[in-house]
N, C-alpha and C positions, 0 to 999 in steps of 0.2 A: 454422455460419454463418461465414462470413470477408468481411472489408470494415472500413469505418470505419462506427463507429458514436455518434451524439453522442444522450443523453437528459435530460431533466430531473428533479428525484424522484426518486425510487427504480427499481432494476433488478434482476432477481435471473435470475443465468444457471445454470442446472440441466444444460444440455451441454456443447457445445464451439466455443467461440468464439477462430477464429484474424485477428489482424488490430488496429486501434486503437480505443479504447473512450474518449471525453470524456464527465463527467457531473456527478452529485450523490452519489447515495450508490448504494454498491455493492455486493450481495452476490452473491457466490459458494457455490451450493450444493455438497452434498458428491459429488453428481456431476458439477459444473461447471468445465470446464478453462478457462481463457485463454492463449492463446498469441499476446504480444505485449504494447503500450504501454497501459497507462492514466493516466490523470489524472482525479481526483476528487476529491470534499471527504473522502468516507470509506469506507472499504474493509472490510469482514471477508469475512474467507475460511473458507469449510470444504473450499473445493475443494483445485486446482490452479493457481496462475500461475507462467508461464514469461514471463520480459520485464523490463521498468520499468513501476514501477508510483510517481506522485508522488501524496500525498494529504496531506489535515491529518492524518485518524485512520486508522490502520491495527489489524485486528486477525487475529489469524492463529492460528486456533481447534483444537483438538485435532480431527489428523486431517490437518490441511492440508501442505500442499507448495509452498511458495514456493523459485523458484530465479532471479536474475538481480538487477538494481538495484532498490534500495528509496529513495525518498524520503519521508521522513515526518514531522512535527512530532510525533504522538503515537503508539506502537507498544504494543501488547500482544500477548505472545505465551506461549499459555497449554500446559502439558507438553499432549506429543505431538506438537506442531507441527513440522514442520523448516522450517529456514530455511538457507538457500544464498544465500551472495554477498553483496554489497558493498552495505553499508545506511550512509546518508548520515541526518543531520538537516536537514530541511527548512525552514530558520527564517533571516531576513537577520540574526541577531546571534547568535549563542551566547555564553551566558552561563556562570561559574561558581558554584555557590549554596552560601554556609555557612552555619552556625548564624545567622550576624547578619546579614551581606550579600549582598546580589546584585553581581557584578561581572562588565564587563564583557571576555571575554578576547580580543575578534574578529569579523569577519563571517563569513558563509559565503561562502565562493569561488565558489561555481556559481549 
């Protein structure tokens, strides 16, 4: 399939989808490619993405192949996985966190 595609709930792509993806929650099977932009609330992967991909949760599962921009508030990436390219925190403040305090060292840029 290629086009834009916008869902609510859940979606799980088991082929190959080239094109933009807006939704909720997103899984990519282990036979499922994306080639191109998504934004979502949350992401795991067993597949393949090629592209940007912006979400709160990201997770990128032994097996998988992510290559292009990452934006994400929360990321697990468990051995096996690869990961290619330029991953960004997805949050308007980053913080730095010690033993005692939380401080604040900035916004995010983008």
């Amino acid at each position: 399939m290629q086009g834009e595609m916008k869902f609510c709930g859940s979606m799980r792509i088991d082929g190959m989808f080239d094109g933009t993806l807006h939704g909720e929650h997103l899984i990519i099977g282990g036979c499922g490619t994306v080639h191109g932009d998504i934004s979502c609330i949350s992401c795991i992967c067993h597949g393949q993405i090629h592209g940007q991909l912006a979400a709160d949760s990201t997770e990128l599962k032994n097996g998988s192949f992510f290559e292009g921009t990452l934006l994400t508030r929360g990321l697990s990436v468990e051995p096996g996985a690869t990961l290619n390219g330029d991953v960004r925190q997805h949050e308007e403040e980053i913080h730095l966190i010690n033993e005692d305090s939380v401080e604040k060292i900035g916004t995010d840029p983008t």
